[in-house]
C-alpha positions as CSV (number, residue, x, y, z in Angstrom):
1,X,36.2,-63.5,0.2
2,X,38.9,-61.3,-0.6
3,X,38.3,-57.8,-2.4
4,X,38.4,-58.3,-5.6
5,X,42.0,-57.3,-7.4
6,X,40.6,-54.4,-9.7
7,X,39.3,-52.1,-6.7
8,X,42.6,-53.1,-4.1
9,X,44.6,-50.5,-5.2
10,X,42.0,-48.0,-4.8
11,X,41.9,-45.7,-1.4
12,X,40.3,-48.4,1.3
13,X,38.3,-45.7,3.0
14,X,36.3,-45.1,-0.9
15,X,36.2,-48.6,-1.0
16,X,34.5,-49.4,2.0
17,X,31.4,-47.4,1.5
18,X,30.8,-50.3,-1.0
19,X,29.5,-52.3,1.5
20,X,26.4,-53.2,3.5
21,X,28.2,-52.2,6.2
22,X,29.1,-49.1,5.5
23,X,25.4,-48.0,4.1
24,X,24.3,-49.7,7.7
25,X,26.9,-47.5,9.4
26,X,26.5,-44.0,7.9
27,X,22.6,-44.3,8.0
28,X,22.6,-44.8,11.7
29,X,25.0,-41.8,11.9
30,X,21.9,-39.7,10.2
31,X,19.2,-41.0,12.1
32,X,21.5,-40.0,15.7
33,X,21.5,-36.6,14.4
34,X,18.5,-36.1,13.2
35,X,16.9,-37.7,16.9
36,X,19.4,-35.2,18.4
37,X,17.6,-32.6,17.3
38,X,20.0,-31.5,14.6
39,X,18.0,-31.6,11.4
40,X,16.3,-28.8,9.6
41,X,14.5,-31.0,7.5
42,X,12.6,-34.3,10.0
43,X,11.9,-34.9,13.2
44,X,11.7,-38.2,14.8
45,X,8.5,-40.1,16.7
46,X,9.6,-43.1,17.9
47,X,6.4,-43.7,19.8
48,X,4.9,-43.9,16.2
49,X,7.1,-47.1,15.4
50,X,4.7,-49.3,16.6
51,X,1.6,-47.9,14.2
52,X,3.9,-48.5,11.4
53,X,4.6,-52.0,12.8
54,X,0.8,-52.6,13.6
55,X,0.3,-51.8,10.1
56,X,2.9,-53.6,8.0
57,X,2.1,-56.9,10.8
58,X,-1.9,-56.4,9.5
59,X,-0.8,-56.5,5.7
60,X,1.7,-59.2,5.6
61,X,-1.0,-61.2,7.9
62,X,-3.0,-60.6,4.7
63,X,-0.7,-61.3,2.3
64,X,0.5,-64.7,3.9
65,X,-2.3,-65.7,6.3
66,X,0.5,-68.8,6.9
67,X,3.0,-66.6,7.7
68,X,5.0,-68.3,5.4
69,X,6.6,-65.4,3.9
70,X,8.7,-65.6,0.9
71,X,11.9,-63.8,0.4
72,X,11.8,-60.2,-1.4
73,X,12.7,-60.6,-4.8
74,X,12.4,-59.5,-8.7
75,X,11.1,-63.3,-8.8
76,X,7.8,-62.2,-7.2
77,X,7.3,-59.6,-9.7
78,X,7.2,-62.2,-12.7
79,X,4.8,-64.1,-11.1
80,X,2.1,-61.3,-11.5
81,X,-1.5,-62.0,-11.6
82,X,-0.5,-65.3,-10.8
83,X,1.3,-66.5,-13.6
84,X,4.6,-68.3,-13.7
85,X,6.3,-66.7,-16.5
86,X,9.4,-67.8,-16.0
87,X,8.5,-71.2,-15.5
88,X,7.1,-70.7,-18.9
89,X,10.3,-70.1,-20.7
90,X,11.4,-72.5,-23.7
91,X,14.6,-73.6,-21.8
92,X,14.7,-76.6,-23.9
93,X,18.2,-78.6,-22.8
94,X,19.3,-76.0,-20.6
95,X,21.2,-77.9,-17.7
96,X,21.0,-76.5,-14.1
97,X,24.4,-74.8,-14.5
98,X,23.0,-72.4,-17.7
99,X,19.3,-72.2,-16.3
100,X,21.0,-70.3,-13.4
101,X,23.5,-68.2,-15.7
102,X,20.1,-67.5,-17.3
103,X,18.7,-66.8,-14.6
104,X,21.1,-64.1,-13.3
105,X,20.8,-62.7,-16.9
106,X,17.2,-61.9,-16.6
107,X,17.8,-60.6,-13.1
108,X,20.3,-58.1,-13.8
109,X,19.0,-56.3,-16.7
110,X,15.3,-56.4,-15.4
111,X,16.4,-54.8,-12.2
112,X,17.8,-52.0,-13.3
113,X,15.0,-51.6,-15.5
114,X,13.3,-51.3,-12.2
115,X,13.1,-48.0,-11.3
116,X,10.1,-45.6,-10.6
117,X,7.7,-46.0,-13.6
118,X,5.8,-42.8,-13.0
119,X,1.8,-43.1,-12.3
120,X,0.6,-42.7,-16.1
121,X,2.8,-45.8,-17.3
122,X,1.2,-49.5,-17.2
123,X,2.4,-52.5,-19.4
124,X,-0.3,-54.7,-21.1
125,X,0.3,-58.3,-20.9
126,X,-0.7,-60.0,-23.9
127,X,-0.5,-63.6,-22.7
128,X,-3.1,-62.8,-19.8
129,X,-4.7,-59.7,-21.0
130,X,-4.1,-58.2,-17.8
131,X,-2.4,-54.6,-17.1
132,X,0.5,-53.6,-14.7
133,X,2.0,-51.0,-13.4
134,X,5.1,-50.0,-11.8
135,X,7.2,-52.6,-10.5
136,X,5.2,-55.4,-11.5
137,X,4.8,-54.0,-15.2
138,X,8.4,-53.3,-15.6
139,X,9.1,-57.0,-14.2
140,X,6.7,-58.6,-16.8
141,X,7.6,-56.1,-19.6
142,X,11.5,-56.9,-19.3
143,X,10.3,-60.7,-19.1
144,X,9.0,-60.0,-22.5
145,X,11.6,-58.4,-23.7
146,X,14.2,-61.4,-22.7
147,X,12.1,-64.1,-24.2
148,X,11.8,-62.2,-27.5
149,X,16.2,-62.3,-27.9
150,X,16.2,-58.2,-27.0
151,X,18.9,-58.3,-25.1
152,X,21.0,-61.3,-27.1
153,X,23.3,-61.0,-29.9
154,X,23.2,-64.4,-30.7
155,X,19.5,-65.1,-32.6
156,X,20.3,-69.0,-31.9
157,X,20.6,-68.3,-28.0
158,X,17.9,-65.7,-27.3
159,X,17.2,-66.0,-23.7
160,X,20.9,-64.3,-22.3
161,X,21.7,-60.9,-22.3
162,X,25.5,-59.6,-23.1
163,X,27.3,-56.9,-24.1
164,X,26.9,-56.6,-27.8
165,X,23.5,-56.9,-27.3
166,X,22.7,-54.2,-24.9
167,X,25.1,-51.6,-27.3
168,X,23.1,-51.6,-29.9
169,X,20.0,-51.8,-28.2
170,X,17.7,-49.0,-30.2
171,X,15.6,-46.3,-28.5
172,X,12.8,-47.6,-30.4
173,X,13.1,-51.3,-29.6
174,X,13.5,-50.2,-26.1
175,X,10.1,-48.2,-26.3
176,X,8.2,-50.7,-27.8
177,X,9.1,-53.2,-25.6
178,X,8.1,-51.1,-22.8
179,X,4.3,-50.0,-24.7
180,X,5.6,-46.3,-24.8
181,X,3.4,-43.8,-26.1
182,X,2.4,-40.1,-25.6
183,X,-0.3,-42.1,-23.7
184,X,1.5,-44.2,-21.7
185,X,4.8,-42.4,-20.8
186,X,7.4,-44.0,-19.0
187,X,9.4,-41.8,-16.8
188,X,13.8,-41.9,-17.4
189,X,13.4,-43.9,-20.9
190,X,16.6,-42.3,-22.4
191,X,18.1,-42.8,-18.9
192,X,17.5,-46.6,-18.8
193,X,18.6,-46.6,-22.2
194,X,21.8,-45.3,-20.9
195,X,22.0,-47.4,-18.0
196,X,21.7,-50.6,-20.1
197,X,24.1,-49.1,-22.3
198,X,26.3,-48.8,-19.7
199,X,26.1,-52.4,-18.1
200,X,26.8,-53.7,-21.4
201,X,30.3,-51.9,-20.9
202,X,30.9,-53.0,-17.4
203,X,30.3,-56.5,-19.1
204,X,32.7,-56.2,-21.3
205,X,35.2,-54.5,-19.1
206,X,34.9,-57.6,-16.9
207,X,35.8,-60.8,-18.1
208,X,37.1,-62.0,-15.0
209,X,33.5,-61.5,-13.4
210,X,31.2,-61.7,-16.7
211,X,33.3,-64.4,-19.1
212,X,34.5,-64.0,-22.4
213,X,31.1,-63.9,-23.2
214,X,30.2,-60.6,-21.4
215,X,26.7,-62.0,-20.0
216,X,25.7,-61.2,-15.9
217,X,25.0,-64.4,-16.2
218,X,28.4,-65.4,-15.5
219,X,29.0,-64.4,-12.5
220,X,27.7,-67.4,-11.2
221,X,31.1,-69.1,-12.2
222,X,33.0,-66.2,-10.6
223,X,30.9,-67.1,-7.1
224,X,31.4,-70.9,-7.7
225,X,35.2,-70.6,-7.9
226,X,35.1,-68.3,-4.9
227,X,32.9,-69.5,-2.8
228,X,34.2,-71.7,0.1
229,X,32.3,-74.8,0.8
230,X,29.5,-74.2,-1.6
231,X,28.6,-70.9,0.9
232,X,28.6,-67.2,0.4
233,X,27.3,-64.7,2.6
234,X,24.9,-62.2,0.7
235,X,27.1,-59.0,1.4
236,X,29.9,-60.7,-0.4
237,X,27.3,-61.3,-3.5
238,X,26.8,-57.3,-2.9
239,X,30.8,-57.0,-3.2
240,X,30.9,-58.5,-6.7
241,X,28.3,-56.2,-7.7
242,X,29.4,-53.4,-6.6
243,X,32.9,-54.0,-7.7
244,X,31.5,-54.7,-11.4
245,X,28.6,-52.3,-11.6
246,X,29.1,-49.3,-9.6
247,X,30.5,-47.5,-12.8
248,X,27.6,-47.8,-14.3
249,X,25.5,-45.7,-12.4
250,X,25.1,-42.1,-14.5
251,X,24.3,-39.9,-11.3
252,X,26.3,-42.0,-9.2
253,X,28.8,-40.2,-6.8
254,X,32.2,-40.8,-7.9
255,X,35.0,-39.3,-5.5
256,X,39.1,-39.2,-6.8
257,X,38.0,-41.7,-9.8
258,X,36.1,-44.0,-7.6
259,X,32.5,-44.9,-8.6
260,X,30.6,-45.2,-5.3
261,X,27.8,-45.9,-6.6
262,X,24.3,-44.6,-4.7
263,X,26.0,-43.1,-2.3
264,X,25.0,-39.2,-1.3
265,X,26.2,-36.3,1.2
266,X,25.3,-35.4,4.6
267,X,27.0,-33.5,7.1
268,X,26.4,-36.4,10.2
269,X,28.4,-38.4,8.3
270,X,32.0,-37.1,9.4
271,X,34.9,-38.7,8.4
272,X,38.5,-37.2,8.6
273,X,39.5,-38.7,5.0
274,X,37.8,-39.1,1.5
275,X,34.9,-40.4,2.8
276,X,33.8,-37.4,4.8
277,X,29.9,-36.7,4.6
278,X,29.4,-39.6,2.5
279,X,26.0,-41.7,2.7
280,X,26.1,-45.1,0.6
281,X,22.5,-46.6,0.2
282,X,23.3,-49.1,-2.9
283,X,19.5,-49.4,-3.1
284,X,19.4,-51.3,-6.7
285,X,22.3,-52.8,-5.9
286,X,21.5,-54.6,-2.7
287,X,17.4,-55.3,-4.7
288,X,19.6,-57.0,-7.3
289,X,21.3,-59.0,-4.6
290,X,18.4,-60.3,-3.0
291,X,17.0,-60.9,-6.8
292,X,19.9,-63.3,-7.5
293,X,19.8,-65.8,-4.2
294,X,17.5,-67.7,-6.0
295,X,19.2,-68.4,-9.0
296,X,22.4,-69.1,-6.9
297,X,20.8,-71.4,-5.0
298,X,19.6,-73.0,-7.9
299,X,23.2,-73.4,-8.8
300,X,24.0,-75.1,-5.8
301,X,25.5,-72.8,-3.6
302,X,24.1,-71.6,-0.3
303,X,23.4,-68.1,0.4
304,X,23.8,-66.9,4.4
305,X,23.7,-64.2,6.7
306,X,21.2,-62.5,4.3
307,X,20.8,-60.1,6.9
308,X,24.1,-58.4,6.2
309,X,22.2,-56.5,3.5
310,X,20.0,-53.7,4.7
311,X,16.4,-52.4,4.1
312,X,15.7,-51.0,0.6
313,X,15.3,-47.1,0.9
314,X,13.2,-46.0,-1.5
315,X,9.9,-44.7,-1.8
316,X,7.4,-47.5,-0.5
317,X,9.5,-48.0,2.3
318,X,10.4,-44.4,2.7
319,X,7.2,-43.1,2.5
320,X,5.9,-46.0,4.9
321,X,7.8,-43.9,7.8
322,X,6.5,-40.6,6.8
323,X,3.1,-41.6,6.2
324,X,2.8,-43.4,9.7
325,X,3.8,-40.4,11.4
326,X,7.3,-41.9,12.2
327,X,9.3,-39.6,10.4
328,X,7.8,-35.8,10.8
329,X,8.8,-33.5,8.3
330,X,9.4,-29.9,9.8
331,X,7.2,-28.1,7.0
332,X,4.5,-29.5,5.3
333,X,5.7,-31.6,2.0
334,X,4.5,-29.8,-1.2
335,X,4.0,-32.7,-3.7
336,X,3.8,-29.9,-6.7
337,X,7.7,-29.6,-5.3
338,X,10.2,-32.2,-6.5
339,X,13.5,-32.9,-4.6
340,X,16.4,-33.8,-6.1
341,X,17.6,-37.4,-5.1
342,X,20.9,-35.6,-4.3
343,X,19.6,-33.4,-1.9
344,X,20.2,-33.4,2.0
345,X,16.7,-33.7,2.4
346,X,16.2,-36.6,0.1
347,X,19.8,-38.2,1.5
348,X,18.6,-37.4,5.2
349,X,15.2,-39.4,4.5
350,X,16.7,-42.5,2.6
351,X,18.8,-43.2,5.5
352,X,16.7,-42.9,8.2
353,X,14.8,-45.4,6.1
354,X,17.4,-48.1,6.3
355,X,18.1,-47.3,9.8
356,X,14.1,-47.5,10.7
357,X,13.8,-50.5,8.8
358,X,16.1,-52.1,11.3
359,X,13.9,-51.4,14.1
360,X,10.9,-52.2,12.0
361,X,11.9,-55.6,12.0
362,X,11.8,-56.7,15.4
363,X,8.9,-54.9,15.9
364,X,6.8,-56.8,13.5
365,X,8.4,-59.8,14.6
366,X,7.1,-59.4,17.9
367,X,3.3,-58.4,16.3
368,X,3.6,-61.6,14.0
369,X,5.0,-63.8,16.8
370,X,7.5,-65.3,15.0
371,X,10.9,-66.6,16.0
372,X,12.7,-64.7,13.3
373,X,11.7,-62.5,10.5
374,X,14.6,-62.1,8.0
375,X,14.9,-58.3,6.8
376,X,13.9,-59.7,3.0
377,X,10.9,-61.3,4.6
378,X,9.6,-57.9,6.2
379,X,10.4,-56.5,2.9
380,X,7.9,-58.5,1.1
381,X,5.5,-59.3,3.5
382,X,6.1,-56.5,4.4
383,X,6.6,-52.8,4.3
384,X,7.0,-51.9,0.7
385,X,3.6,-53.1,0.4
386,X,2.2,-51.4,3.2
387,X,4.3,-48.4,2.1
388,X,2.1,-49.0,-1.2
389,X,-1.2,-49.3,0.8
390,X,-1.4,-46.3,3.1
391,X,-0.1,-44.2,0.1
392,X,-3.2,-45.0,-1.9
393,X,-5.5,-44.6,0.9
394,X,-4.3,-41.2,1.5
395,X,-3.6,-39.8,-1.8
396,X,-5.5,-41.5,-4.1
397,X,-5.9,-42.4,-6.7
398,X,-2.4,-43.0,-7.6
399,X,-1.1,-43.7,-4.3
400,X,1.6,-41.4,-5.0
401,X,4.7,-41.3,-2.1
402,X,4.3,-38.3,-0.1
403,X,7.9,-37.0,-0.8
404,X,8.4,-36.2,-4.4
405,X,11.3,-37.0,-6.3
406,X,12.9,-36.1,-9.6
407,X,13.4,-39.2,-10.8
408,X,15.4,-40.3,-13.6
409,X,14.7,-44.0,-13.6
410,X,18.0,-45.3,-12.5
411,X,17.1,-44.6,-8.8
412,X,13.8,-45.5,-7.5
């Protein structure tokens, strides 16, 4: 697929780091120097790999006792408690073609939604009675949200989510949709506020991507009239993206008028142009990607090479690695300190994450016995859970990570 015409007149060492590759790249640039030797923040334990793998092989065994493990996805998330919510949806005579553009829209917007919650937030389902908490609550609260028309201009279409929609979207409707109180705080309201604010402009600003109609739901028509026989690899899916939401990100790194995205600094990553000390990680970026292969598929279109993408880094995974003994911080982590996500330190441990994750991988593989095990797979099976698990058994009760983070809920 060729890049898309708004970003090729844009310097093609900026545009780059909008890639899988790139992230790939520049992360195994930080983990070389940080096994040299070099970093004042981490050391390395390689011989610890294999705990972490023993680990994340024991809870995926538990999670699938088939070892047929499902691809790592917002999808999951909406199933909570065990309840097909989406399956549940009035679709009514939707054909295929608009059930996926539907699809897509209800990926996007609750994706980004899908940042770090904070450990005081939960969501109360009122269909089930049951309560959830960060990812899960955020997936079933957005759900909510789309079936009531939130994010839809149009009261005669309310499952879709476009533009004018998401600019007039009120604090208020935001934080009752979300059960925000003085009681249950949400952490980065105002910020996902913005953020949605914000797509809603890239939607509009796109009609070649998002239709006349300015729904995420349209790209789906952008990949069908691109996509060569019915096939597109997953880090072409990440291109569109990228190429139609990185301006969206508030705290995203922006270099000469370029939005990069997720993208931070670190002095392993040496470049002799613009791109010097530049980290891309394109974390909910690359979690939207893997949310939307479904719906694709749905639409008829095959997805491949899904291992283009990389490992998530964020804090289940992250603090998997730290937890296990694989990563080693060279003083004790204060969790009364918070780091800022553009820190060196912060940077530094996201992309030894991706990096790690690689290696994870094959580890597992080898634990699980197993001929392959796609990156998504280990992902759900996986290591953000286990990342989840030893969290809780070491700080409960909250299982909080054990790096802490300033979060503004448009990262984590």
């Amino acid at each position: 697929m060729s890049a898309p015409a708004a970003v090729r007149s844009a310097p093609a060492e900026l545009i780059a780091l909008r890639s899988a590759t790139a992230v790939r790249e520049r992360c195994a640039r930080v983990h070389d120097w940080v096994a040299a030797g070099n970093s004042p923040h981490f050391t390395l334990d390689a011989a610890k790999l294999d705990d972490a793998a023993a680990l994340v092989a024991e809870v995926t065994r538990a999670s699938c006792p088939d070892l047929a493990i499902p691809q790592h996805s917002r999808w999951r998330h909406f199933s909570a408690g065990g309840h097909d919510r989406w399956a549940a949806l009035p679709f009514g005579g939707l054909d295929a073609l608009e059930q996926a553009r539907t699809a897509i829209d209800l990926a996007v917007v609750s994706v980004l939604l899908d940042a770090g919650a904070g450990a005081a937030w939960s969501y109360r389902d009122d269909g089930t009675g049951l309560a959830f908490a960060r990812s899960e609550g955020l997936a079933v609260a957005s759900l909510d949200m789309f079936r009531a028309g939130a994010f839809s201009s149009d009261p005669a279409r309310s499952l879709r989510v476009d533009a004018k929609a998401l600019a007039g979207l009120a604090p208020a409707a935001l934080a009752d949709g979300f059960q925000v109180s003085e009681r249950n705080p949400l952490v980065g309201l105002p910020q996902r506020l913005a953020l949605l604010r914000r797509l809603g402009a890239a939607l509009a600003a796109r009609p070649d991507l998002f239709g006349a109609a300015a729904r995420p739901g349209h790209l789906i028509d952008a990949i069908r009239a691109s996509a060569a026989a019915q096939r597109i690899a997953a880090a072409d899916i990440l291109a569109l993206v990228l190429d139609g939401l990185a301006p969206i990100w508030p705290s995203g790194l922006t270099v000469d008028g370029v939005a990069l995205g997720d993208a931070g600094r670190h002095p392993a990553a040496r470049a002799h142009d613009r791109s010097d000390r530049i980290v891309p990680f394109h974390k909910l970026s690359q979690w939207l990607v893997y949310s939307l292969i479904e719906p694709i598929e749905q639409a008829g279109i095959a997805v491949v090479d899904l291992d283009g993408l990389t490992g998530l880094p964020e804090y289940r995974n992250g603090g998997l690695f730290i937890d296990t003994g694989v990563i080693v911080p060279r003083a004790p982590l204060d969790p009364a300190i918070a780091h800022e996500v553009t820190s060196e330190l912060v940077v530094e441990w996201r992309a030894l994450t991706v990096t790690l994750l690689d290696r994870l991988r094959e580890a597992v593989r080898g634990r699980l016995g197993l001929a392959s095990l796609a990156m998504s797979q280990l992902l759900q099976g996986g290591s953000w859970l286990a990342g989840r698990t030893i969290a809780a058994h070491l700080r409960p009760p909250d299982g909080a990570p054990p790096l802490a983070i300033k979060a503004d809920g448009t990262v984590f």
